[in-house]
N, C-alpha and C positions, 0 to 999 in steps of 0.2 A: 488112289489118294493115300492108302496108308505106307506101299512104296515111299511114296514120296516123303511123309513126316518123317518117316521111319531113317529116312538116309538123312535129312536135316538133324536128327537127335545126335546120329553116330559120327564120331570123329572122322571119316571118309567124305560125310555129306557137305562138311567144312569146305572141301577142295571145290564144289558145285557151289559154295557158296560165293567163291572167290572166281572161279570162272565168272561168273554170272557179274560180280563188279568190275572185272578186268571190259569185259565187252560193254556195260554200260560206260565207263572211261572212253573207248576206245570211240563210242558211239558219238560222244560225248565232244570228242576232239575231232572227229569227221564234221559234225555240225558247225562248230566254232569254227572253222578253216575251209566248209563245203564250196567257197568259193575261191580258193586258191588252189585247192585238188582240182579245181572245174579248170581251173586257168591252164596249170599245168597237166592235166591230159590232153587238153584241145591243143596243145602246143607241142605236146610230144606226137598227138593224133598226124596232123596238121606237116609235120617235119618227115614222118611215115609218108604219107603221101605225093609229099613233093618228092621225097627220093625214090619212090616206086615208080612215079612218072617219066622224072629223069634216068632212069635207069633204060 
């Protein structure tokens, strides 16, 4: 635990602190959209398959 304060205090722990918002965003816009992401893998899944068949 003091690891961890300890990189929060120092200008390096900054960069972890910005990772950390970037993936909450990023999290953030998978949710808002988890059904268009759903749409188009099933679609791309779906187009895979039929040209493995046909092939």
């Amino acid at each position: 635990m003091k690891k961890f304060k300890k990189k929060l205090t120092q200008n390096n722990g900054m960069g972890m602190i910005e990772i950390i918002i970037i993936i909450l965003i990023l999290l953030a816009i998978a949710i808002i959209f988890r059904q268009q992401i759903s749409n188009i893998v099933t679609e791309v899944l779906q187009k895979v398959k039929t040209d493995l068949l046909g092939f």
